[in-house]
TORKOL-4160 file (C-alpha; in steps of 0.2 Angstrom, whole numbers, padded with zeros to 4 digits, m for minus):
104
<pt num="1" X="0068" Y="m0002" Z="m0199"/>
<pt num="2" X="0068" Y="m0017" Z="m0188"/>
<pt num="3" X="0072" Y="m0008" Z="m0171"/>
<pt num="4" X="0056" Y="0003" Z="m0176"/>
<pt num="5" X="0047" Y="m0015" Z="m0174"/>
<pt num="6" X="0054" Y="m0018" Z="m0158"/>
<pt num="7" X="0052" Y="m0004" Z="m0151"/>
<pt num="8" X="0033" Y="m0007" Z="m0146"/>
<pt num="9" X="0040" Y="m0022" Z="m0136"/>
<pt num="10" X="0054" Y="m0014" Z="m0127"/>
<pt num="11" X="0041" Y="0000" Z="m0122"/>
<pt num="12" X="0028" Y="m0013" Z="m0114"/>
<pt num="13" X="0040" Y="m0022" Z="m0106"/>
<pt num="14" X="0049" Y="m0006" Z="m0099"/>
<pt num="15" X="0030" Y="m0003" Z="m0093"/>
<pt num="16" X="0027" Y="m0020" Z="m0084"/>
<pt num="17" X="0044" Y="m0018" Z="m0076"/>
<pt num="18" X="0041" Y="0001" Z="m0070"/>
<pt num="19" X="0022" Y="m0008" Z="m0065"/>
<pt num="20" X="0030" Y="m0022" Z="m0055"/>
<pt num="21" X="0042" Y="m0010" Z="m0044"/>
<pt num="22" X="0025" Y="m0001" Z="m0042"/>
<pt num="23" X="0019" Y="m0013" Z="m0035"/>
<pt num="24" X="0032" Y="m0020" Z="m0022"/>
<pt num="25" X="0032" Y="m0001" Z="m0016"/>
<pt num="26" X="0015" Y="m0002" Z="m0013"/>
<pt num="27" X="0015" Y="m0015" Z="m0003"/>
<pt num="28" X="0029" Y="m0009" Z="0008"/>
<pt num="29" X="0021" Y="0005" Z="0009"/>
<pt num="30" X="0003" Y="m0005" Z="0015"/>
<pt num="31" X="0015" Y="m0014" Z="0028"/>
<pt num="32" X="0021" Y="0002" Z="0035"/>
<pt num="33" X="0004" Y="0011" Z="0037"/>
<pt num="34" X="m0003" Y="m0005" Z="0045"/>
<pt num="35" X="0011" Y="m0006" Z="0058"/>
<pt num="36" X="0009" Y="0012" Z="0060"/>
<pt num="37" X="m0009" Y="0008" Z="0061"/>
<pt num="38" X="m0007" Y="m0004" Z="0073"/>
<pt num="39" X="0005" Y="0008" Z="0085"/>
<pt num="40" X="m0006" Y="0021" Z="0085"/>
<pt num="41" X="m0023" Y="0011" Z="0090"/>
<pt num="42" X="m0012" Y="m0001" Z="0103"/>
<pt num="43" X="m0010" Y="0020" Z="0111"/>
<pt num="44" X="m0029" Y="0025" Z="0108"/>
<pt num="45" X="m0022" Y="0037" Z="0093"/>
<pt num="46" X="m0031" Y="0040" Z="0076"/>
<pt num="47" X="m0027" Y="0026" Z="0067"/>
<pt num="48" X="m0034" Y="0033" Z="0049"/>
<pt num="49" X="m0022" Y="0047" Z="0050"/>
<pt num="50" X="m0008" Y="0037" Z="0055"/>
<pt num="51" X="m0011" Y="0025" Z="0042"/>
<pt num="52" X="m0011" Y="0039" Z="0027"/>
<pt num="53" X="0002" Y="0048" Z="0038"/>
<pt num="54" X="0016" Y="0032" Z="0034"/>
<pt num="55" X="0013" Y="0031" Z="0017"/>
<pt num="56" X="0020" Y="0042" Z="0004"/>
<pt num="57" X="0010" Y="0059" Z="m0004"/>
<pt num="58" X="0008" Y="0050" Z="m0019"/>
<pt num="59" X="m0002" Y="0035" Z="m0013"/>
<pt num="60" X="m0012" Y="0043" Z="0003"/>
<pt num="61" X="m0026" Y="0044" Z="m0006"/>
<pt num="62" X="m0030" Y="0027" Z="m0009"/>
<pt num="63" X="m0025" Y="0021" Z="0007"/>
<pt num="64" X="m0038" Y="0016" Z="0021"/>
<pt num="65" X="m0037" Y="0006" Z="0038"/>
<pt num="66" X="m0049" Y="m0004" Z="0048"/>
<pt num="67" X="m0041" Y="m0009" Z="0070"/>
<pt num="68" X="m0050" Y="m0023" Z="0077"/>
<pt num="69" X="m0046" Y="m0024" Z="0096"/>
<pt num="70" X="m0044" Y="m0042" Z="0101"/>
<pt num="71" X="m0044" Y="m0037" Z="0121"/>
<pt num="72" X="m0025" Y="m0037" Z="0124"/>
<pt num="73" X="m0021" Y="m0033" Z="0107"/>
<pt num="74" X="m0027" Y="m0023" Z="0092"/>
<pt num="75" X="m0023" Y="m0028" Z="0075"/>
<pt num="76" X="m0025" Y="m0015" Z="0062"/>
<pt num="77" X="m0028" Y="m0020" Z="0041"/>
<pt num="78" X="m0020" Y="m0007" Z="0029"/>
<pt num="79" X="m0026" Y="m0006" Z="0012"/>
<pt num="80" X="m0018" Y="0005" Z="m0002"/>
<pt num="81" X="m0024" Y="0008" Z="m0019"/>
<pt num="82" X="m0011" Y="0000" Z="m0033"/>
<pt num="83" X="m0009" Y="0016" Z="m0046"/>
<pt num="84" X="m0008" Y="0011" Z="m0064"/>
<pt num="85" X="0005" Y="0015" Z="m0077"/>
<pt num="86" X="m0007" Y="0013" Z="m0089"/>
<pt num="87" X="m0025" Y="0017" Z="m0091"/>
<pt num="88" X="m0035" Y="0002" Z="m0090"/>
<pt num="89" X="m0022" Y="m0008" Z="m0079"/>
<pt num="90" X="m0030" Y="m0010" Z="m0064"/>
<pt num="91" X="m0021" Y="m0020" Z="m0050"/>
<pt num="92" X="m0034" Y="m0021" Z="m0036"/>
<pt num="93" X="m0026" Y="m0014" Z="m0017"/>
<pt num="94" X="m0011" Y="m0021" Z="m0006"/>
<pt num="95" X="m0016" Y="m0026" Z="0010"/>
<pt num="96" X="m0005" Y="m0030" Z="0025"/>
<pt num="97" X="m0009" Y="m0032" Z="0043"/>
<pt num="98" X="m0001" Y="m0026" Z="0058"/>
<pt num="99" X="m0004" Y="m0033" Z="0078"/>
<pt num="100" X="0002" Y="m0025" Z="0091"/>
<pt num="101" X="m0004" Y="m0027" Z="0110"/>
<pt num="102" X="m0014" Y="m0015" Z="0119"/>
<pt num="103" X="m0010" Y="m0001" Z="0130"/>
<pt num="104" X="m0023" Y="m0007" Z="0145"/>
């Protein structure tokens, strides 16, 4: 009877912990498409498909990336979509940004 009472806590905490490693992987996965990002536009090559190309299937969808070019350097922002365990849970995107110099 009393592990049927705690069993509600060990399940939301066995949610926030599969969340966080969510998380982290998702912004690994930002840093890797924005160096991507950046590699491509420093080589005049699409930089949006790069971008979703470096991520994983599963997180390609929410992922979008902005190059500025600064001259002798380009510097790309990745942003990925956070997915949710639960419904409800929303997380807000990863960014990371990624400059590399330009191939002029």
């Amino acid at each position: 009877m009393e592990y049927l009472g705690f069993l509600p806590i060990l399940l939301v905490v066995a949610l926030a912990g599969v969340q966080l490693g969510i998380i982290a992987y998702t912004a690994q996965q930002a840093g890797t498409a924005a160096r991507a990002g950046a590699r491509s536009a420093s080589l005049d090559g699409p930089v949006q498909q790069t971008c979703q190309g470096a991520v994983s299937s599963w997180l390609a969808d929410g992922t979008g990336c902005a190059a500025t070019d600064l001259g002798d350097e380009v510097t790309v922002t990745a942003t990925v979509r956070i997915p949710s365990v639960v419904p409800g849970w929303d997380f807000g995107p990863a960014t990371k940004t990624a400059t590399m110099p330009s191939d002029d």
